[in-house]
N, CA, C and O atoms as CSV, one atom per row, in Angstrom:
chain,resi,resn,atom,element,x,y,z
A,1,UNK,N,N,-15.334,19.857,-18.394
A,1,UNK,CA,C,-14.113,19.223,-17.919
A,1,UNK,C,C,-14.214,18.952,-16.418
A,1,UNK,O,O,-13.741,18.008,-15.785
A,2,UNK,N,N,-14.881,19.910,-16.023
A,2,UNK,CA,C,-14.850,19.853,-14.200
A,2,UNK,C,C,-15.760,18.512,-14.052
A,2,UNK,O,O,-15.314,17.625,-13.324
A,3,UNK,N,N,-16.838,18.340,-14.611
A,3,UNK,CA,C,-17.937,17.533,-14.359
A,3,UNK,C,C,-17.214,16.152,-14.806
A,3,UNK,O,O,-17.664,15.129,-14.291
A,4,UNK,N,N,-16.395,16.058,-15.495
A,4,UNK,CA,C,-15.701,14.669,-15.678
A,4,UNK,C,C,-14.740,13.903,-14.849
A,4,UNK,O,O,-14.636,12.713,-14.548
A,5,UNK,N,N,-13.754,15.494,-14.452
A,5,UNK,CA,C,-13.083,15.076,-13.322
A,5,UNK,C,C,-13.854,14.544,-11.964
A,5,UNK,O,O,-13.202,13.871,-11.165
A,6,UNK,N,N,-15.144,14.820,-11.718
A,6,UNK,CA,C,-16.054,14.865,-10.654
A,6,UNK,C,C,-16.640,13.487,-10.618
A,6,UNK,O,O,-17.071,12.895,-9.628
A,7,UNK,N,N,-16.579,13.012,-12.051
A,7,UNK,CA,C,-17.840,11.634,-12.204
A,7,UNK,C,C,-16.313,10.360,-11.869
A,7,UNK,O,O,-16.399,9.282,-11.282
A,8,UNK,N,N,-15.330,10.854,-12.347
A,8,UNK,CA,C,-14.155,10.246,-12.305
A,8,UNK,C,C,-13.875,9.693,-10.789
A,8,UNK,O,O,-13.989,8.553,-10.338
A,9,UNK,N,N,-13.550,10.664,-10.295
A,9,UNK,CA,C,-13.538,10.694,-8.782
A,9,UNK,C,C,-14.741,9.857,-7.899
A,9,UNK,O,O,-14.588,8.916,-7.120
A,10,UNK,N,N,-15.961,10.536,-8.304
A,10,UNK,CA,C,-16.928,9.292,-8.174
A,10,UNK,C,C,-16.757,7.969,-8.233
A,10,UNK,O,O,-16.961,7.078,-7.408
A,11,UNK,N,N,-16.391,7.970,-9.221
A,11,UNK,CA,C,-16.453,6.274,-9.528
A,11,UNK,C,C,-15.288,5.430,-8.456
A,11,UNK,O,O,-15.352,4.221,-8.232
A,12,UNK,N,N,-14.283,6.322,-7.897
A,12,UNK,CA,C,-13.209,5.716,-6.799
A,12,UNK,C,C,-13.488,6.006,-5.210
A,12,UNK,O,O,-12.637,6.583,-4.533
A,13,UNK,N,N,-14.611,5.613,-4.713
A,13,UNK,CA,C,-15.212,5.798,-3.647
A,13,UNK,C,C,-15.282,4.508,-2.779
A,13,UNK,O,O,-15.622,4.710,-1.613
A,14,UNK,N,N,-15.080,3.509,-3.050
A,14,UNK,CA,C,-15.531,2.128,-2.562
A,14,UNK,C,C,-14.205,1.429,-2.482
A,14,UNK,O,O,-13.362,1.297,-3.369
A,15,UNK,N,N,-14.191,1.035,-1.320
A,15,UNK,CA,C,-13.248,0.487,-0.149
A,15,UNK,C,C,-12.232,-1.042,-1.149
A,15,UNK,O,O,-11.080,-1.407,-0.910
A,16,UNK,N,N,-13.199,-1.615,-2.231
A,16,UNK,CA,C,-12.725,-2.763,-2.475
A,16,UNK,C,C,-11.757,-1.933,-3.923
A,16,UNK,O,O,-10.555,-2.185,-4.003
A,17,UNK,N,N,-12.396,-1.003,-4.947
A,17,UNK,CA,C,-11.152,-0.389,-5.929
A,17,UNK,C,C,-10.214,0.291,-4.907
A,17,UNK,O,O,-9.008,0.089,-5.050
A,18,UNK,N,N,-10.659,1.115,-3.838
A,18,UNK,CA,C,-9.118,1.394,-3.313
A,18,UNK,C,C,-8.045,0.454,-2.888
A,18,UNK,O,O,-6.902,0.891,-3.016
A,19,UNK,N,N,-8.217,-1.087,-2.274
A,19,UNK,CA,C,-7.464,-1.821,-1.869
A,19,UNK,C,C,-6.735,-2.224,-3.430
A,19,UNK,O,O,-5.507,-2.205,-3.521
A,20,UNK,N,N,-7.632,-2.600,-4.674
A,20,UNK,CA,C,-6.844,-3.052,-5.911
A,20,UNK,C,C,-5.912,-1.873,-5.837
A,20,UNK,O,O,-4.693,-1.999,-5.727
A,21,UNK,N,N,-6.573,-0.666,-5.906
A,21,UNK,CA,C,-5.531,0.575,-6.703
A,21,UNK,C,C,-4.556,0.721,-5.785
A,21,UNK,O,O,-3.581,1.074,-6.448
A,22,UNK,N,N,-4.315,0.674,-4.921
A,22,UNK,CA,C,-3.621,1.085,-3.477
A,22,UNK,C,C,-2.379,-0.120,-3.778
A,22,UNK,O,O,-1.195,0.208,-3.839
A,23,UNK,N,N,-2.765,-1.308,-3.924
A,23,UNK,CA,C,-2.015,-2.292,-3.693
A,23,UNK,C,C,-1.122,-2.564,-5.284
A,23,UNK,O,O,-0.105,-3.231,-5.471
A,24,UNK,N,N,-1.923,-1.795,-6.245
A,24,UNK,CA,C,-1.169,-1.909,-7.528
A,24,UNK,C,C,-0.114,-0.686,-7.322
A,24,UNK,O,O,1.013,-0.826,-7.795
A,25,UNK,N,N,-0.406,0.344,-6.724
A,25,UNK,CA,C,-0.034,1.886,-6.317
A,25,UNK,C,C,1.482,1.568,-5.995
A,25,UNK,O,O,2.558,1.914,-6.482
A,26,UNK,N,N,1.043,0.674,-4.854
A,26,UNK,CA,C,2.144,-0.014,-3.647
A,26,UNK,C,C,3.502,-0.835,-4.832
A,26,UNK,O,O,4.707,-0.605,-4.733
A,27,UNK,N,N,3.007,-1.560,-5.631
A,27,UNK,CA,C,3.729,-2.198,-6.265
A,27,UNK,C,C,4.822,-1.737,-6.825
A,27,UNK,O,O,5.989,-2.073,-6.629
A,28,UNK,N,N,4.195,-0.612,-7.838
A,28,UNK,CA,C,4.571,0.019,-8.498
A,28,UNK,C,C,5.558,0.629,-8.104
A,28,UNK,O,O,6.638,0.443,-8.664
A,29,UNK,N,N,5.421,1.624,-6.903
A,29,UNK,CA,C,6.418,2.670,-5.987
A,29,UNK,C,C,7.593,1.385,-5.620
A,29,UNK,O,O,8.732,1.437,-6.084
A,30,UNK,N,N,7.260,0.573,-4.982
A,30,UNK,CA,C,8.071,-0.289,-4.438
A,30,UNK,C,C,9.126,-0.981,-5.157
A,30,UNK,O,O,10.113,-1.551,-4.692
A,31,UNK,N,N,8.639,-0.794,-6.773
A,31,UNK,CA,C,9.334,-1.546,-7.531
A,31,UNK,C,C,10.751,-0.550,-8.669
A,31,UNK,O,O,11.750,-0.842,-9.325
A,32,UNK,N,N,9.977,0.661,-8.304
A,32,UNK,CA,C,10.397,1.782,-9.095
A,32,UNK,C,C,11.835,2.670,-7.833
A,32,UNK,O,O,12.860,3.310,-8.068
A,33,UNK,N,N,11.279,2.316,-6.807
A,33,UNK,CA,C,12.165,2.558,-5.144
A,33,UNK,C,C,13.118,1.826,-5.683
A,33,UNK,O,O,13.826,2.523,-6.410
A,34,UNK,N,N,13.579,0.267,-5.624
A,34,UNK,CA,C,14.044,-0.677,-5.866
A,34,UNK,C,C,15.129,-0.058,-6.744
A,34,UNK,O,O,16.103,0.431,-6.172
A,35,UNK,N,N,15.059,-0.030,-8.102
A,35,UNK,CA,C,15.653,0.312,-8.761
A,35,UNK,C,C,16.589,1.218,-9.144
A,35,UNK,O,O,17.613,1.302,-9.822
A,36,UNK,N,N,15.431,2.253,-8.054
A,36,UNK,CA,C,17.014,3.279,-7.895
A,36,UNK,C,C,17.604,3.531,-7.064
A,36,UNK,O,O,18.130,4.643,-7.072
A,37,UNK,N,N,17.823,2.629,-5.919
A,37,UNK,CA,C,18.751,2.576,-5.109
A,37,UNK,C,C,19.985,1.386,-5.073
A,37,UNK,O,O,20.744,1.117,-4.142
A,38,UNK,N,N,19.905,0.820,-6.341
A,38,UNK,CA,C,21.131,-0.126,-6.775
A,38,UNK,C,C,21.162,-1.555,-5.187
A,38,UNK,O,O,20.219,-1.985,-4.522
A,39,UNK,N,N,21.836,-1.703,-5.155
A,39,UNK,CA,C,22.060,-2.521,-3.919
A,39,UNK,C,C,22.456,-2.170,-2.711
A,39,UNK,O,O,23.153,-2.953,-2.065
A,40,UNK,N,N,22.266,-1.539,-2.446
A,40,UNK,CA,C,22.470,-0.551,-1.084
A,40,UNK,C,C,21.099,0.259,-0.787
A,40,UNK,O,O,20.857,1.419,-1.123
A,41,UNK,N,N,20.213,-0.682,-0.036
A,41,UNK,CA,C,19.321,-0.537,0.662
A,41,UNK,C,C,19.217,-0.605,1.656
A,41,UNK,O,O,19.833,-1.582,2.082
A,42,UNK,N,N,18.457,0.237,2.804
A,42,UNK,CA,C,19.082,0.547,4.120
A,42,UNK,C,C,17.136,0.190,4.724
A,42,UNK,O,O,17.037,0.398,5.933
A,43,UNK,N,N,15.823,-0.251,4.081
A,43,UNK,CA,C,14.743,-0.393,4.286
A,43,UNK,C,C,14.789,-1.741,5.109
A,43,UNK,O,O,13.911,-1.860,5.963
A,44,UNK,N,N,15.681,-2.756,4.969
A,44,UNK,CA,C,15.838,-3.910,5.859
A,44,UNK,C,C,16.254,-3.353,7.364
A,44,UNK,O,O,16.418,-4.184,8.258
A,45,UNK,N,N,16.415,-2.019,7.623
A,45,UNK,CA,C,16.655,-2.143,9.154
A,45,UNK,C,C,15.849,-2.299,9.987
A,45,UNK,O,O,16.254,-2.846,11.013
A,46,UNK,N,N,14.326,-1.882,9.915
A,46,UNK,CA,C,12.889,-1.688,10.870
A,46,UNK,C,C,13.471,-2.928,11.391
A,46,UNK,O,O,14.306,-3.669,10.873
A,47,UNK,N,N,12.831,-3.014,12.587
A,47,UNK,CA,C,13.008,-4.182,13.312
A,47,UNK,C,C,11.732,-4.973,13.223
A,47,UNK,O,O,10.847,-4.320,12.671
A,48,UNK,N,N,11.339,-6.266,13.623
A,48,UNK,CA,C,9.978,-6.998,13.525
A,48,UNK,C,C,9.241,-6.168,14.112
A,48,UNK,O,O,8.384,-5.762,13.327
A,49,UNK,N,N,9.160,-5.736,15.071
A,49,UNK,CA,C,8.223,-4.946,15.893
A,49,UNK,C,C,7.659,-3.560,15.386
A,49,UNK,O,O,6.775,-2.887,15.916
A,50,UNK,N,N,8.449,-3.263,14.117
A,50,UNK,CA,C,7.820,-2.258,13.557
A,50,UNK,C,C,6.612,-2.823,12.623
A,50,UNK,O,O,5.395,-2.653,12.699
A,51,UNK,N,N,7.405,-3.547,11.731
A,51,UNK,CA,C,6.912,-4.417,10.780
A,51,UNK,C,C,5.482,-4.725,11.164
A,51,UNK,O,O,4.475,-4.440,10.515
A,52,UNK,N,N,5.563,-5.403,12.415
A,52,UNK,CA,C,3.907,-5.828,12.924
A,52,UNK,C,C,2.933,-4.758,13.335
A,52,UNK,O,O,1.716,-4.762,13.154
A,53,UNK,N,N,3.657,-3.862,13.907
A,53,UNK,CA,C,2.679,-2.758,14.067
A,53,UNK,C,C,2.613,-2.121,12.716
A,53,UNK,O,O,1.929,-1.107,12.851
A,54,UNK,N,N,3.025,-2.251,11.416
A,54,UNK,CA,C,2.595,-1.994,10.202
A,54,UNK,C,C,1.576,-2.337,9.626
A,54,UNK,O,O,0.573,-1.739,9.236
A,55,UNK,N,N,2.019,-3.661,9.597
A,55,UNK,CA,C,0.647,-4.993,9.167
A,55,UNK,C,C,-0.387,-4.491,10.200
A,55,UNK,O,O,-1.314,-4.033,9.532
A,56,UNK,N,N,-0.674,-4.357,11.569
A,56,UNK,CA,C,-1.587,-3.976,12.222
A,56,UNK,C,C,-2.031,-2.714,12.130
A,56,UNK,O,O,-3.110,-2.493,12.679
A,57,UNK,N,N,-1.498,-1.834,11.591
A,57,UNK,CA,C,-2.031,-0.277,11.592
A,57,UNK,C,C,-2.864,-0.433,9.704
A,57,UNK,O,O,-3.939,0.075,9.383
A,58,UNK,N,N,-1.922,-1.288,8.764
A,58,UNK,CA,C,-2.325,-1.105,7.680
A,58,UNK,C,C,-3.959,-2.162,7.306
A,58,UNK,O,O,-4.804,-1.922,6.444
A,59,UNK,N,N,-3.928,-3.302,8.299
A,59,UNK,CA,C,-5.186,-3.947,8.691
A,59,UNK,C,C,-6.455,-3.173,9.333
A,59,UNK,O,O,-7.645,-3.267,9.032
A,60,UNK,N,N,-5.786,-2.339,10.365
A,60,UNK,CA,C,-7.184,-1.196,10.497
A,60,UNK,C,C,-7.638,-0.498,9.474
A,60,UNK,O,O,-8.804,-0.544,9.083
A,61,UNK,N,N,-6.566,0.325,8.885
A,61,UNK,CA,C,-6.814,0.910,7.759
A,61,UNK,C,C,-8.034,0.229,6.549
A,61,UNK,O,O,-9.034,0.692,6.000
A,62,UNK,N,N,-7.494,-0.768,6.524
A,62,UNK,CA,C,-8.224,-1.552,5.220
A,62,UNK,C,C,-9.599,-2.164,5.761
A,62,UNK,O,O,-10.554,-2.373,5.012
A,63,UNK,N,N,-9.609,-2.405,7.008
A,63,UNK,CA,C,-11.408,-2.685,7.959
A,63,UNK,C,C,-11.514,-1.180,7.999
A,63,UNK,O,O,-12.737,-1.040,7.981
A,64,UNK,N,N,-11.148,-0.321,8.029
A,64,UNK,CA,C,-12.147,1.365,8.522
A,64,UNK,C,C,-12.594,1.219,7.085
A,64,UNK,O,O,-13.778,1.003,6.826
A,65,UNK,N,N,-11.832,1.312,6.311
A,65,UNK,CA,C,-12.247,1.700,4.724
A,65,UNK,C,C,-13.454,1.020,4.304
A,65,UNK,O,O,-14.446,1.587,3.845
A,66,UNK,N,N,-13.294,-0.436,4.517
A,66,UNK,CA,C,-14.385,-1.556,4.554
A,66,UNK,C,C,-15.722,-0.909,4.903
A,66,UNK,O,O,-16.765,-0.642,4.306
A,67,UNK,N,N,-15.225,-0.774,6.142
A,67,UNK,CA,C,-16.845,-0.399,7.130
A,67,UNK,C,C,-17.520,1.366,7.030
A,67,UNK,O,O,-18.663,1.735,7.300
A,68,UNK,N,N,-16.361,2.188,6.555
A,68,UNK,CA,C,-17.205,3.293,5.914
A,68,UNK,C,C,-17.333,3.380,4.570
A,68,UNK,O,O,-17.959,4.356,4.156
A,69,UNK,N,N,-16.817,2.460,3.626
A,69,UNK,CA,C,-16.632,2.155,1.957
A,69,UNK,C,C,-16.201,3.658,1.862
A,69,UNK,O,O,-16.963,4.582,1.577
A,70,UNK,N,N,-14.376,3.801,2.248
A,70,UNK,CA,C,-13.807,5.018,1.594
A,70,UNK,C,C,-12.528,4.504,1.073
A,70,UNK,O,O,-11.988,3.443,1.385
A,71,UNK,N,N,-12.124,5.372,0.259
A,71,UNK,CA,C,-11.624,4.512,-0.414
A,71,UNK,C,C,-10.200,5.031,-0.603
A,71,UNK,O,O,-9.548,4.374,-1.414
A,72,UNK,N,N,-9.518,6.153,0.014
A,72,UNK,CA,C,-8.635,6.701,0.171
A,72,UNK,C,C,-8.142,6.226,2.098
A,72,UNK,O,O,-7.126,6.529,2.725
A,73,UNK,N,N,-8.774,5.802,2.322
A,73,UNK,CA,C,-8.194,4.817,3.792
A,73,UNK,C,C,-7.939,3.724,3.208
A,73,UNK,O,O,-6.742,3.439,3.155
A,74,UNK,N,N,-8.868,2.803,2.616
A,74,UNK,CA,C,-8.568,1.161,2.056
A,74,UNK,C,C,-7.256,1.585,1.366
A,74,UNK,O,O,-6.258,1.109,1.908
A,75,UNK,N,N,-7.073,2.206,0.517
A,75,UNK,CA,C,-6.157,2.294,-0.219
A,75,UNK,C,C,-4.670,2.375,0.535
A,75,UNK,O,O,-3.883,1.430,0.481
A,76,UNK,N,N,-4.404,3.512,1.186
A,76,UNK,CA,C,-3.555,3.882,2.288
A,76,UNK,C,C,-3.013,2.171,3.084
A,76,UNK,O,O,-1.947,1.557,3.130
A,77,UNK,N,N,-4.196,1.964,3.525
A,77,UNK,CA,C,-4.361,0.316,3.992
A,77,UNK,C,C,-3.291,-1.031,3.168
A,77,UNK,O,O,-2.793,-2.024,3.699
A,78,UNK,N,N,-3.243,-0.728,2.218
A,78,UNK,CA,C,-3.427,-1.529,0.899
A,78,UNK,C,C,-1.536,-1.239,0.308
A,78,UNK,O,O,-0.637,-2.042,0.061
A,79,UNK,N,N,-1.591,0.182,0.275
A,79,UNK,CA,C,-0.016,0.754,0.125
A,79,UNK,C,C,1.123,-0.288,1.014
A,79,UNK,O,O,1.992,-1.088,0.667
A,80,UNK,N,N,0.483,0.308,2.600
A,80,UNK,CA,C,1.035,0.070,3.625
A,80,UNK,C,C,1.753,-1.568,3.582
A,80,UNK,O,O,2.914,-1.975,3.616
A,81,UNK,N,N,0.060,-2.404,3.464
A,81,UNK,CA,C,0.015,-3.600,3.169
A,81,UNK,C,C,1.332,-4.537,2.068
A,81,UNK,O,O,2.171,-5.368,2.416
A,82,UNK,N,N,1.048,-3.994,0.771
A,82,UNK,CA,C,2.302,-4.500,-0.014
A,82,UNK,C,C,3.418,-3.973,0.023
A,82,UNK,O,O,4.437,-4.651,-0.109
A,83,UNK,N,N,3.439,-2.918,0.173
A,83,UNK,CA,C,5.331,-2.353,0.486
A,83,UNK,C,C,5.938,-3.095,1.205
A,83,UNK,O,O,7.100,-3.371,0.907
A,84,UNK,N,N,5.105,-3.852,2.814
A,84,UNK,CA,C,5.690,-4.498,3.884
A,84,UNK,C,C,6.120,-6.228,3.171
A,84,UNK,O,O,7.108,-6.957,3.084
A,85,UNK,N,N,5.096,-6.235,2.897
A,85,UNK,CA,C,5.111,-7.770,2.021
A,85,UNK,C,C,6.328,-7.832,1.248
A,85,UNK,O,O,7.225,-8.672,1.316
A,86,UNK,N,N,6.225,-6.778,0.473
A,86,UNK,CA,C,7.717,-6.810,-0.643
A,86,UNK,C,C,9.044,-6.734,-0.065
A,86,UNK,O,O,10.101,-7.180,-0.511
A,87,UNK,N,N,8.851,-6.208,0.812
A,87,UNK,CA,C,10.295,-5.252,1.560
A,87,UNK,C,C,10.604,-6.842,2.293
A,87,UNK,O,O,11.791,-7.141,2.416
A,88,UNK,N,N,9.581,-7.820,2.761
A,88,UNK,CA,C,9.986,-8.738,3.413
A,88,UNK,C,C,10.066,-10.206,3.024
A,88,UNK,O,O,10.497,-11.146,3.692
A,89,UNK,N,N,9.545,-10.199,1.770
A,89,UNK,CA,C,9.793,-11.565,0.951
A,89,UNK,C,C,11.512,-11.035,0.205
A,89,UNK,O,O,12.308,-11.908,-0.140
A,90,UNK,N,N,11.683,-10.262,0.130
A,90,UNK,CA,C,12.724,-9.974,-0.668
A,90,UNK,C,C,14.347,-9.973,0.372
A,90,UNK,O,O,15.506,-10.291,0.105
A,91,UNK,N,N,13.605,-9.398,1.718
A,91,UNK,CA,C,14.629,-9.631,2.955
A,91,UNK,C,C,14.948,-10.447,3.153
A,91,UNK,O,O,16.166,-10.596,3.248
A,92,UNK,N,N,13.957,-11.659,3.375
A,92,UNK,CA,C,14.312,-12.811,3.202
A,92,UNK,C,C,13.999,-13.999,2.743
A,92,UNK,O,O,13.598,-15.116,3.071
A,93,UNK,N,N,14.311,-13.382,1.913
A,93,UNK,CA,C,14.437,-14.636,0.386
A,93,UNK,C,C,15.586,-14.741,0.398
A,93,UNK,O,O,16.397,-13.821,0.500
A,94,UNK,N,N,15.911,-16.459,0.241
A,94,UNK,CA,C,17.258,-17.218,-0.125
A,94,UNK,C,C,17.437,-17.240,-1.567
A,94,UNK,O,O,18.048,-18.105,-2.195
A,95,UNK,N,N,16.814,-16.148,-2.070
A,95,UNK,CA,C,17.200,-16.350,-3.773
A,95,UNK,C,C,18.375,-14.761,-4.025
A,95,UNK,O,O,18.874,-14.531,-5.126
């Protein structure tokens, strides 16, 4: 059992499955967040200036991961990455 969990883990080492898993990860939380906070969401307050230093902290993230192929930074990277995206097509969206 140990040796499976081990080959498992193995196999999630590389910078490009952490950005998929990270960013499906991201979705998921973001979408499951959503839901249970009804319409009274208080995540629209960050100001732009956070926002960008997000996108910029979650862009390093996803080049470190790149350039050491780890895959628990890309990923992190990747979280960061779509939560911001969602939180801000949805802020402002005229739908």
């Amino acid at each position: 059992m140990l040796q499976l969990k081990e080959d498992w883990i193995e196999k999630l080492n590389g910078w490009y499955q952490g950005i998929i898993i990270g960013g499906l990860f991201a979705l998921v939380f973001w979408w499951f967040n959503e839901r249970s906070v009804g319409d009274v969401n208080c995540t629209w307050l960050a100001s732009p200036g956070t926002d960008f230093l997000a996108f910029l902290g979650a862009a390093l993230c996803m080049w470190r991961g790149k350039v050491h192929n780890d895959f628990l930074v890309a990923a992190f990277g990747a979280c960061v990455t779509v939560i911001h995206i969602c939180q801000f097509v949805v802020a402002k969206s005229i739908f």
